[in-house]
C-alpha positions, 0 to 999 in steps of 0.5 A, spaced: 529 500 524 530 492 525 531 488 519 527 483 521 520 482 521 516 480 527 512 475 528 512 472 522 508 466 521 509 460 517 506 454 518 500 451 515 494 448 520 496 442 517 503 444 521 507 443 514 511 449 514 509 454 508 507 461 506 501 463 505 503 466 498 507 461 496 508 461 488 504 467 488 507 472 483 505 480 486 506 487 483 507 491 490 508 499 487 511 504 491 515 499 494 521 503 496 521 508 502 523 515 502 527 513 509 529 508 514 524 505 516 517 500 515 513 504 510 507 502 507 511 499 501 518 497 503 514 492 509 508 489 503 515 487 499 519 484 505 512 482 508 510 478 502 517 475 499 517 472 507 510 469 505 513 465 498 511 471 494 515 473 488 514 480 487 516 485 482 518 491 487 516 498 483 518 505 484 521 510 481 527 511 487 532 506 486 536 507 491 530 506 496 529 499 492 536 497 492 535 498 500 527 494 500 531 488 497 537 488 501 531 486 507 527 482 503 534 477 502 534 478 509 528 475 510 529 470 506 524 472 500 525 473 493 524 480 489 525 484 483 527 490 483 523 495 477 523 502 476 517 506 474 513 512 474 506 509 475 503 515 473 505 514 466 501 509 463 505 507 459 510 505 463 504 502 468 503 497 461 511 495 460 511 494 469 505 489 468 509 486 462 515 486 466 512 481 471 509 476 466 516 476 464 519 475 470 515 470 474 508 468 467 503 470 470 501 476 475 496 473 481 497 479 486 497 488 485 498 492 491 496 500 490 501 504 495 503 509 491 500 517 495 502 522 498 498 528 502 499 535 500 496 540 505 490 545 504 483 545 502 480 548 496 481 556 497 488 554 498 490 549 493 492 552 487 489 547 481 496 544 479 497 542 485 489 539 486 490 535 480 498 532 483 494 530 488 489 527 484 494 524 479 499 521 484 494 517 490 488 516 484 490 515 477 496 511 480 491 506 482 487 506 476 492 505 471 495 499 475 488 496 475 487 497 468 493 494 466 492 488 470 486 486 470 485 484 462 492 478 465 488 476 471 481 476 467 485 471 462 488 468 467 480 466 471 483 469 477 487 474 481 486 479 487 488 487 488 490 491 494 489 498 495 491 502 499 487 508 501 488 513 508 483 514 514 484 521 511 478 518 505 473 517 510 474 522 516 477 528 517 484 527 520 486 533 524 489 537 518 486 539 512 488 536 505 482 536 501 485 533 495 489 528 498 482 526 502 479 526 495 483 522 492 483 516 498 476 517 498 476 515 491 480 509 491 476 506 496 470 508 491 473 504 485 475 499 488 468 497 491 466 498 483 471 494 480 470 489 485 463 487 483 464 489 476 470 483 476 468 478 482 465 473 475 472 473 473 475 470 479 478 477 481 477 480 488 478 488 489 479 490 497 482 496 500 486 497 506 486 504 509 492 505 514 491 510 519 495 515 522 502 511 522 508 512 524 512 511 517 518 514 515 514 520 511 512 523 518 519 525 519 521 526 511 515 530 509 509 531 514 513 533 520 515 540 515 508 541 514 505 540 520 507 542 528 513 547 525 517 542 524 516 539 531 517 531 529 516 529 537 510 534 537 507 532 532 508 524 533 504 525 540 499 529 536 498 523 532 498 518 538 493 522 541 487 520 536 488 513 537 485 509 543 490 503 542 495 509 546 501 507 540 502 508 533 503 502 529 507 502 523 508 499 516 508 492 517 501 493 520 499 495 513 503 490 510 500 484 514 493 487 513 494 487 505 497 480 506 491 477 509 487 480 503 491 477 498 491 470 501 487 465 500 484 466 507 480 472 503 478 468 499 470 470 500 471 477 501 471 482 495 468 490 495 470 492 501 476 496 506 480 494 512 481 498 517 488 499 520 488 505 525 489 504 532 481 504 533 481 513 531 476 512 526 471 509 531 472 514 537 468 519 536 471 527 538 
């Protein structure tokens, strides 16, 4: 893993050199990572800061903060790092607060917090069916019930969720309830959306595809291929016609876009980061 971004853009049309979030106060949820490595999180937090955000980096790993900012410093950003359990609604208030009193105001929130848990509902015990629920859903919901009322007082803001591929088709394993839940988040967005475009806020999604992030060596590849890491990696590379995998930043740079004044006209809807999987049909 490199410390430093690639490509990072920063000038204007007007040729002054710039940020497109310059100023921007972002809350970016699961912003550690569960190893080395682009994340969806970790590169969303160095992303953004590298852009002029000042972002409240939330997760319940310290140490895996601690890593995130040490990348954003080297990339020369700003963050704060905040640990919280954003399953709990009340410490999803007291993060949301922590922005305000770190940076007055909270113009952006990225939803990344999820995990996949495999199984279909004859083999999913109901503890687990609701986890699944709990950790890739309701994290979401909470985030946007605590944020919206600052972003409505505010006459403006812009949410990022992150959903999966594996919300809108079936992915090559089955793992109903996570799909469930990522189906879910994609739905509430589009609601939330348009039940807030009057308030100035706009509500999109980004559904990554199959990535290639520190949870296929930390997580997936346990679960699937019999531990097979490689193998599972040239399995996942063969669903994507571009013929490579992406990584976290290709989430993060989408995300970037949709909180950034060049979306300004866009609201309700999902962009998909996968390699082309989705549209190929076998």
């Amino acid at each position: 893993m490199t410390g430093r971004l690639d490509g990072r853009v920063t000038e204007r049309l007007d040729g002054r050199a710039a940020g497109r979030l310059d100023g921007r106060a972002v809350i970016v949820t699961g912003a550690g990572s569960v190893g080395p490595g682009w994340g969806n999180g970790r590169a969303t937090t160095v992303v953004f800061a590298a852009e002029g955000a000042r972002v409240l980096a939330v997760d319940r790993d310290p140490e895996a903060l601690a890593r995130t900012l040490d990348l954003v410093g080297e990339n020369g950003g700003e963050a704060v790092a905040h640990e919280c359990d954003v399953t709990d609604g009340d410490a999803v208030r007291a993060m949301v607060e922590a922005c305000r009193a770190s940076f007055g105001r909270v113009d952006v929130l990225v939803n990344n917090v999820g995990g996949s848990h495999p199984g279909g509902p004859a083999e999913l015990d109901e503890q687990t069916w609701h986890a699944q629920l709990d950790a890739n859903l309701t994290t979401a919901f909470l985030a946007c019930k605590h944020v919206i009322p600052v972003m409505r007082e505010q006459g403006s803001g812009a949410i990022v969720n992150v959903a999966s591929t594996s919300g809108i088709r079936y992915t090559g394993s089955p793992q109903a309830a996570y799909a469930a839940a990522k189906a879910g988040v994609v739905q509430l967005s589009r609601v939330t959306a348009v039940q807030h475009a009057a308030d100035g806020i706009r509500v999109n999604t980004v559904i990554p595809g199959q990535l290639h992030t520190p949870l296929v060596e930390a997580r997936l590849a346990g679960q699937r291929a019999d531990g097979d890491i490689e193998e599972l990696l040239r399995q996942r590379q063969r669903r994507i016609p571009l013929g490579f995998m992406g990584d976290g930043r290709d989430t993060a740079y989408a995300a970037l876009f949709l909180a950034s004044d060049e979306a300004r006209f866009i609201t309700g809807t999902e962009l998909i980061v996968d390699g082309g999987m989705t549209a190929r049909c076998d």
